[in-house]
N, C-alpha and C positions, 0 to 999 in steps of 0.2 A: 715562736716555738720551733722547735729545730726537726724537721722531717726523720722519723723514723728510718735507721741502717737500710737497706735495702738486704733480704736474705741473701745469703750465695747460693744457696741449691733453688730459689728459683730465676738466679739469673743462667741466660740459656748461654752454653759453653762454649766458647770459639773452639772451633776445630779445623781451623785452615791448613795449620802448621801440620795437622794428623794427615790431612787431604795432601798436603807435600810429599809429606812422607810415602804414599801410597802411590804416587805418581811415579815417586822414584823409585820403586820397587816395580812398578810395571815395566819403566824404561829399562831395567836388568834382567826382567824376562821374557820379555817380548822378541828379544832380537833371538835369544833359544827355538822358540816356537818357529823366525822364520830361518834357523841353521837346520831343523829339521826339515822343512819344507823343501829349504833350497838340495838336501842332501837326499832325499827320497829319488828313486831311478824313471828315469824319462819315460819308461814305458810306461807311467802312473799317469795319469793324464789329469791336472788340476782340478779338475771339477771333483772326483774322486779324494785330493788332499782336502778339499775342502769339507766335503761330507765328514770327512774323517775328524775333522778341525772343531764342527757342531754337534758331530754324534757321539763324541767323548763324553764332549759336553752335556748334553742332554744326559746321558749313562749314571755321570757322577752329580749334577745339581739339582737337577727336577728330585730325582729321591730323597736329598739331604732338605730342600727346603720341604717337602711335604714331613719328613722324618720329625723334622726341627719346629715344624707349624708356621713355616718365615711366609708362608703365601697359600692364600686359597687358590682356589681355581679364576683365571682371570676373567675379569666381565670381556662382554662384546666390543665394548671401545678401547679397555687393554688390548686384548687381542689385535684388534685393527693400529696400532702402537709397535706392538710387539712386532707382529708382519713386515710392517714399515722400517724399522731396526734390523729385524733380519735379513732384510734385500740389502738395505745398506752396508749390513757387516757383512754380507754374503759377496757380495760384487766388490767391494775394497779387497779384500783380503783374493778374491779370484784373481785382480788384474795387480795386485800385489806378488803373490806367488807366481804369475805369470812373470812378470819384470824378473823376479830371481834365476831364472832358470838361465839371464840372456847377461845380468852384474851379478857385481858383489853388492851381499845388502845393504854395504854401507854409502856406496854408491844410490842404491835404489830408496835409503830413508831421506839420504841430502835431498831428492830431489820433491819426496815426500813432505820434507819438510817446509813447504807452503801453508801447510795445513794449520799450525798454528794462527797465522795471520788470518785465516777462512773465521776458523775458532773462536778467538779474539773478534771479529765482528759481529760472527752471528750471533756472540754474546752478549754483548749492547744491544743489536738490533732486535732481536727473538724473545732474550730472557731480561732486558733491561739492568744488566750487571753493570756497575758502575767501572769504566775502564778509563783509567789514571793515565797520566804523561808518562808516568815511568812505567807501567806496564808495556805501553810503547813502544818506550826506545826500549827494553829489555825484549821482546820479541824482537825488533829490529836489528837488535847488536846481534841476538841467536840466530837470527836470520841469515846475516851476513857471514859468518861461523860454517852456515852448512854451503853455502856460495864457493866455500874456499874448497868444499870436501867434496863437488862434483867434479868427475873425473870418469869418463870422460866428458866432453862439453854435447850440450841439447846438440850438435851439426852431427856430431859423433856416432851418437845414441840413436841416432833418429827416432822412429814414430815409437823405439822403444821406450821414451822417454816420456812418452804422456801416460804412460799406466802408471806409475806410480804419482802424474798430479790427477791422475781420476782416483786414486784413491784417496787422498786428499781431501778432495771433495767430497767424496761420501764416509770418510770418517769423520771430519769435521759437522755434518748433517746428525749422523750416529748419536757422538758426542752430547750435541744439543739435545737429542731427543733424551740421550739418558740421564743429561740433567735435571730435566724434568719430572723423569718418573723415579731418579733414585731417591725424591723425596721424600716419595713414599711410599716406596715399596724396598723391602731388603735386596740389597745386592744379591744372594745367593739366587732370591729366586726370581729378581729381573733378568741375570742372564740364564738363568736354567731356562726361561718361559720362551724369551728372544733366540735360544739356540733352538728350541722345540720348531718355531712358526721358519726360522730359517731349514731344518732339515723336512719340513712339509713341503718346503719348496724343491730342496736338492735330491730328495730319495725318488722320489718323481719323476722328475731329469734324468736320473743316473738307468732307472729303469726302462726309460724310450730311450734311449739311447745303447743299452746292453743288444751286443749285437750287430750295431748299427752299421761297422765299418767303417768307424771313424776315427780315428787312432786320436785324436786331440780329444776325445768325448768318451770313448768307448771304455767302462771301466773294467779293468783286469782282478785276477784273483792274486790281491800281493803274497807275496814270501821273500823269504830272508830278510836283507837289509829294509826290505817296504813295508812288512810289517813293523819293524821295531822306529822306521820311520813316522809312521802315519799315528802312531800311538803317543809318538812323541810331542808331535804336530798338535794334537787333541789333550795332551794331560797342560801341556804349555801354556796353548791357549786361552784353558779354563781355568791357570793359574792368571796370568797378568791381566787378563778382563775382567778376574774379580779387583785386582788392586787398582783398576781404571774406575771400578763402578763405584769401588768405596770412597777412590777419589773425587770422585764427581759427587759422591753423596756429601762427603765435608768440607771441599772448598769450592769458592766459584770457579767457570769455564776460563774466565781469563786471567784468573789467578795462576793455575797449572798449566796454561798452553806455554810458554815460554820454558818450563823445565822438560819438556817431552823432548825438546832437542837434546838431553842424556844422553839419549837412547841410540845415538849414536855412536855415543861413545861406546857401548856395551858393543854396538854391533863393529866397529872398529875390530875390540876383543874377539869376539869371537869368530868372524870373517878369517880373523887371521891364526886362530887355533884351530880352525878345523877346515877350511881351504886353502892355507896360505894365501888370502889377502893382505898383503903388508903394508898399509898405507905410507904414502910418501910425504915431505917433509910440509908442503903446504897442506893436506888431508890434518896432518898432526896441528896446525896452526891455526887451522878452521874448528879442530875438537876441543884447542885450549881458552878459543874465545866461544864456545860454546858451554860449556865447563864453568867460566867465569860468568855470563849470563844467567846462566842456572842459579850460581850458588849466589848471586846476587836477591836475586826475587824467593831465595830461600829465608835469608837472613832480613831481607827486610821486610816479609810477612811474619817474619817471627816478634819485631820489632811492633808493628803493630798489633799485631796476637799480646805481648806484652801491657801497649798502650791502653787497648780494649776492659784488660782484666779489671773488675771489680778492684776498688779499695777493701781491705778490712773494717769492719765496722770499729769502731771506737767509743 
C-alpha cells in the first residue's frame, strides 16, 4: 500500500536561497556604514564613532522589538551571550574603523577578508554544519580574488595591517555566536539586546575618559559634518546587521561566508565616489574573480534549494 503524500505546509521550507539574498544586501550596506566612519573628522576619536555605531542602534531596535512583541526581556544566560557578542562586535568594528582612517576600505576589507576562511571552520568545528568540497574551493577562489585587491602589500602597511585580521577574527567568533542564537530569537531584537550590553560597555568608557587629555579617547561635542556623520555611522549599521542576522537566521555559516567577499565590491563603489579611491587594474581583477565566486555559490544553492523541494502530491 503506497504511503500517504507528505503535506507541503508541514514540510519545513528551505530558505537558504532568502539567507543569500540577505547576505547580499548586507555586503551593499555595510561598506556605507564604513564611508561614513571613514568620512567622520579626526578630532572624533573611535571609541566615540563606535558608541554612536550601538546607540543608534539600541534608539531604533530595543523599542521596535518590544513595540512588535519580537522578545521579552533576556534571561541571565542570554545576557551573558549578548555581552559576549557585544565585546566582539564592539572591538571588530573599533580596530576596523581605526584601520580606515590610515586606507582606503577597500584596501582594509581585502585584508579582512580572511574572515570567511575563520567562518567556514568555525562552522564545521562549533555548529557541526556540513562543509562540502565546493564550498572550499569557492572560499578559496574568493580568497584569492581579494589577494589581488591588497594594495598596498602587509611590508607596506605595516603593524597597520593586523587590525583589520583582528577583526576577522572577532567577526568571525560574532558570526558563530549569532548563528546560534538567531534560531531563536528574532533578529530585530537579537541585535537591539547585543547593541544594548555592547553600549553598557562603551558609555562607561566614554565617561572616564571625558576629560582625560587624551585626544585618541577623549570624546568631543560633534557638529557640523560629525554630526551628520556619526548618525550615519549608527542608522548603517543597524541596517546591514539586521540583513547579516536574518542571514544567519536562514542559511548556514558556510553557506554565506564565501559571498561576503561582495562586499568588496560595494566598497570598491563607494571608496571611489566619495574619496576618489579608484582602484587599479589588478584591484578590478581581484573584484571580477570575486564577483564570479559569489555568484557561483549563489546559483548552486539555488540548484539545491530546487533539489530539496517537495514533489507534488499526486
Amino acid at each position: 500500500m503506497a504511503e500517504p503524500a507528505a503535506d507541503p505546509q508541514s514540510v519545513p521550507r528551505d530558505t537558504t536561497v532568502a539567507g543569500i539574498l540577505c547576505i547580499v544586501a548586507f555586503t551593499l550596506t555595510a561598506p556605507v556604514m564604513d564611508a561614513f566612519a571613514k568620512a567622520t573628522p579626526e578630532v572624533v576619536p573611535v571609541l566615540q564613532i563606535v558608541a554612536a555605531r550601538f546607540g543608534v542602534q539600541v534608539a531604533v531596535l530595543v523599542p521596535l522589538a518590544l513595540v512588535l512583541g519580537l522578545g521579552s526581556w533576556p534571561s541571565r544566560a542570554d545576557w551573558g551571550q549578548h555581552f559576549a557578542r557585544g565585546l566582539l562586535l564592539m572591538a571588530g568594528t573599533a580596530l576596523f574603523f581605526t584601520a580606515l582612517r590610515y586606507m582606503p576600505i577597500a584596501n582594509a576589507l581585502a585584508i579582512f577578508f580572511v574572515e570567511p576562511f575563520i567562518l567556514t571552520l568555525l562552522g564545521a568545528v562549533l555548529l557541526g554544519e556540513e562543509v562540502g568540497r565546493r564550498r572550499v574551493v569557492a572560499c578559496a577562489v574568493g580568497f584569492a580574488g581579494a589577494l589581488l585587491v591588497i594594495q598596498p602589500s602587509f611590508a607596506e602597511l605595516g603593524a597597520v595591517a593586523l587590525l583589520p585580521l583582528g577583526t576577522a577574527l572577532c567577526l568571525a567568533l560574532y558570526m558563530v555566536m549569532t548563528r546560534r542564537m538567531a534560531q531563536r530569537m528574532h533578529p530585530i531584537a537579537l541585535q537591539g539586546w547585543t547593541a544594548t550590553a555592547a553600549c553598557a560597555a562603551l558609555f562607561p568608557a566614554l565617561w572616564v575618559f571625558d576629560g582625560s587629555g587624551i585626544a585618541a579617547l577623549e570624546p568631543v561635542r560633534p557638529a557640523g559634518l560629525a554630526v551628520w556623520t556619526l548618525l550615519g555611522v549608527g542608522v548603517m549599521a543597524t541596517v546591514a546587521h539586521l540583513f547579516l542576522s536574518f542571514a544567519l537566521r536562514l542559511a548556514p555559516a558556510a553557506t554565506i561566508a564565501p559571498l561576503q567577499y561582495l562586499e568588496i565590491v560595494a566598497a570598491a563603489a563607494v571608496g571611489y565616489w566619495v574619496f576618489g579611491d579608484f582602484p587599479d587594474l589588478l584591484t578590478w581583477a581581484g573584484v571580477a574573480v570575486i564577483v564570479t565566486s559569489g555568484l557561483y555559490v549563489f546559483a548552486r544553492e539555488r540548484q539545491l534549494s530546487l533539489r530539496r523541494r517537495p514533489l507534488p502530491p499526486t
